[in-house]
C-alpha positions as CSV (number, residue, x, y, z in Angstrom):
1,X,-18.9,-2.9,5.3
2,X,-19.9,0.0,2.5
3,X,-22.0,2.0,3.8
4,X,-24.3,4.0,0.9
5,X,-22.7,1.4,-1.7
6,X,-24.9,1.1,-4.3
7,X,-24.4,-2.4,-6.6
8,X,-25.9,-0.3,-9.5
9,X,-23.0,1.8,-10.9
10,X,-21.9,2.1,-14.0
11,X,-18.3,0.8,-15.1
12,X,-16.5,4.1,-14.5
13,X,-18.4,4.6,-11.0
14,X,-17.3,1.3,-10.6
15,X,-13.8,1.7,-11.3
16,X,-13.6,4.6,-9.1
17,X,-15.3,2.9,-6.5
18,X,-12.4,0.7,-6.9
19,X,-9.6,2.9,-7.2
20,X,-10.8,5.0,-4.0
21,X,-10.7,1.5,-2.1
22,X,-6.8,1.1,-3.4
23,X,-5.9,4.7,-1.8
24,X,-7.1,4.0,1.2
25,X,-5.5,1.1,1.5
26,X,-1.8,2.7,1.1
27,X,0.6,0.9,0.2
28,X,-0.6,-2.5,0.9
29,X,-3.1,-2.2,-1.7
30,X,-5.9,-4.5,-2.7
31,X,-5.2,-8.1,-2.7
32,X,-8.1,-9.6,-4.5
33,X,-11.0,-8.4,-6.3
34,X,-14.0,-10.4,-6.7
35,X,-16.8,-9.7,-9.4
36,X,-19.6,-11.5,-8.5
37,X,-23.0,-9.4,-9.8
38,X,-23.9,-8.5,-13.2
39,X,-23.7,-9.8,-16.6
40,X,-20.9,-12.3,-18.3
41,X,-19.9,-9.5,-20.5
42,X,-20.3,-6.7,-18.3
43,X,-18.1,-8.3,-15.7
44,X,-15.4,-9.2,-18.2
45,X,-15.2,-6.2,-19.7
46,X,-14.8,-4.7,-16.0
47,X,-12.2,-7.3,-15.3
48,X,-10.1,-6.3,-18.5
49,X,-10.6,-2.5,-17.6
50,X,-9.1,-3.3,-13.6
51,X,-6.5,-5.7,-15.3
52,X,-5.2,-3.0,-17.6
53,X,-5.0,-0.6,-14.2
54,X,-3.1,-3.3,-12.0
55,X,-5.0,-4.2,-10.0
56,X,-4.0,-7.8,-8.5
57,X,-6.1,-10.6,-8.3
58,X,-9.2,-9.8,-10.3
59,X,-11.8,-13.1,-10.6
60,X,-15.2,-13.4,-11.7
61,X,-16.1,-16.9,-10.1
62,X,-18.4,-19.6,-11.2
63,X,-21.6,-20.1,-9.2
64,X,-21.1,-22.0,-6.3
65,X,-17.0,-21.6,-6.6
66,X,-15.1,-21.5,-2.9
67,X,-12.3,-19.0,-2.1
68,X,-10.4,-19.3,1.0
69,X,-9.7,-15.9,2.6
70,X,-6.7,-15.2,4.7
């Protein structure tokens, strides 16, 4: 739950967003990151931009796609 999130952020806001979720999470880190609002291009140019940071797992599913979380 993210309290005050707001889905309107720009791609930096984002990323930060993004990195400040990684620190918290120590050493364990994120697992998966899901892009699932927005525009084609905008979320693949956010997927290259967490890509080129390492972060693990990054997917922009299809409509209607199903993930399995564990």
């Amino acid at each position: 739950m993210f309290d005050g999130f707001s889905a309107h952020a720009d791609q930096a806001g984002l990323i930060d967003f993004a990195e400040s979720v990684r620190k918290r999470q120590g050493s364990g880190g994120l697992r998966r990151t899901f892009l699932v609002h927005g525009e084609s291009a905008a979320r693949s140019a956010l997927a290259l931009q967490l890509v080129t940071r390492r972060f693990a797992g990054v997917t922009s599913p299809a409509q209607g796609e199903h993930f399995q979380l564990t």
